[in-house]
N, C-alpha and C positions, 0 to 999 in steps of 0.2 A: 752688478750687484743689485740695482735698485729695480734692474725689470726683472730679476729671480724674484726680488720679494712683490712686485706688483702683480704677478705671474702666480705668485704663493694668495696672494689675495683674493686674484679672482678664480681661482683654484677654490678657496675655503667656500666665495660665495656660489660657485654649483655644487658642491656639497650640502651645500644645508637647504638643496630643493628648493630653489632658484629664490631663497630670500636672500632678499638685498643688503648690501653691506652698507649703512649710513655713514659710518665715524670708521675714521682710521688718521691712528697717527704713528710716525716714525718721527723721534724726535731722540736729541743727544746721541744720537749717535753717531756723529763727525764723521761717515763714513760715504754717504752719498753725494754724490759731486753731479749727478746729472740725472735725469728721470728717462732719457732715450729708451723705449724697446719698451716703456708699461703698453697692459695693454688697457682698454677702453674701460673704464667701470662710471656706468652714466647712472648708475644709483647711489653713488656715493655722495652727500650732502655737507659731511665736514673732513677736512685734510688735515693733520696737522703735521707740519716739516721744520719743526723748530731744531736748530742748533746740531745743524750741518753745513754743507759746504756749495749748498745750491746758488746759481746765480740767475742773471735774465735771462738765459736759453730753456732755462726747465720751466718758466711761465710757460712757453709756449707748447709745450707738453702738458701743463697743467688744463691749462683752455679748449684743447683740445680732446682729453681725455678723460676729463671729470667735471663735463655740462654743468652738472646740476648741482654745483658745490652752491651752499648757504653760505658757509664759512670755510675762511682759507689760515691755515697761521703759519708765516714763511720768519715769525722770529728768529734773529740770530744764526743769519742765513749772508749770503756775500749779493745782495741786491743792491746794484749800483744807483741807477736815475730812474727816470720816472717815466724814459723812453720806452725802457725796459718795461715797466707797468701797463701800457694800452693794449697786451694782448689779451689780457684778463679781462677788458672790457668784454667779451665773447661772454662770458659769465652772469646772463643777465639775471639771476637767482642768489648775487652775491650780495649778503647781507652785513656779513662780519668779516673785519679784515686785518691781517696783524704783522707789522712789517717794521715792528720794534729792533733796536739793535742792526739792523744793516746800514748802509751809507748813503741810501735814498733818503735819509729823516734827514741828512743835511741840504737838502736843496731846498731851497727858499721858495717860500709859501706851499710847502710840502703837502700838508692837512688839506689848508684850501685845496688844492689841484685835486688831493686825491677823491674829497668827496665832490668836484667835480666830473671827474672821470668815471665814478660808479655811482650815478643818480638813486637808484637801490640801496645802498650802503645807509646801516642804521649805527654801526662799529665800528668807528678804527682805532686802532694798536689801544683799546681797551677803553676809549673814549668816544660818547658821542656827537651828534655835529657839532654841540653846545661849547664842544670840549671839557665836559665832567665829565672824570671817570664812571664806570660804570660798575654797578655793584652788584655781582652775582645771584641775584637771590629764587626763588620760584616768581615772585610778583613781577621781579624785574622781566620777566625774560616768558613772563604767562603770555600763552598763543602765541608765541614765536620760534616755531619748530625749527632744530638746528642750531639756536642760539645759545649757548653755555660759556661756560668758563673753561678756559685750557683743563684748571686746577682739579674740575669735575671729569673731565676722560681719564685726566691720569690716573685718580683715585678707581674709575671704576674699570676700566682697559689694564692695567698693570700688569697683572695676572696673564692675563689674555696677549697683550704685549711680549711679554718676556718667554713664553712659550714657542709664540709667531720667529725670534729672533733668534731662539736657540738652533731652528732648523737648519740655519745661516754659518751655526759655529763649528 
């Protein structure tokens, strides 16, 4: 399922005369369990994979398939430890990172480790190094290409989303 629609994606971006696909999300839809068989989209700069059934084997399709992600958001996802997390280090463009809701938030010194491990990272799970949340705004996030709010794709992909999925049904 999940390389039909990665397959459906880069399909749309030679279509539209080789402009790049930036932001793509498949989220709620409980239904992908693995990313095996996407193929390459190295223009792609935000992912989001919230609230499905991915675990630490589809990082390493992520790392390897979409270089040049800014932002990743794997909320509400079955990501176990934090072992599982060093393939993303390959990411060296990751700016935003969102790993709320899976089982990796319970290992001890979580945070710390993880903005260890991505020296780049200005985000994680919605908080910066500081740990204050961070608040979506234009000022917030001025000159910083990539960096948004989940809340902001949804509102303006939706449409565009739900078109993308019907093909599927």
């Amino acid at each position: 399922m999940a390389e039909k629609i990665f397959n459906l994606i880069k399909k749309q971006e030679a279509e539209q005369n080789g402009q790049n696909i930036l932001n793509y999300q498949l989220q709620q839809l409980q239904i992908i369990k693995t990313l095996d068989g996407q193929p390459k989209i190295e223009s792609l700069q935000t992912l989001i994979l919230e609230d499905n059934r991915l675990d630490g084997n589809a990082l390493k399709s992520i790392s390897e398939n979409f270089k040049n992600l800014i932002s990743l958001s794997l909320t509400n996802n079955q990501i176990v430890s934090l072992d599982e997390l060093h393939v993303l280090t390959k990411l060296n463009n990751l700016q935003q990172l969102d790993f709320q809701n899976n089982q990796v938030e319970q290992q001890k010194d979580y945070r710390k480790k993880i903005f260890e491990m991505f020296p780049n990272l200005q985000i994680f799970d919605n908080k910066n190094k500081d740990g204050n949340n961070i608040k979506y705004s234009d000022e917030d996030i001025n000159d910083k290409e990539g960096l948004k709010s989940d809340s902001e794709y949804n509102e303006n992909d939706k449409d565009h989303e739900d078109e993308f999925i019907q093909q599927f049904i």
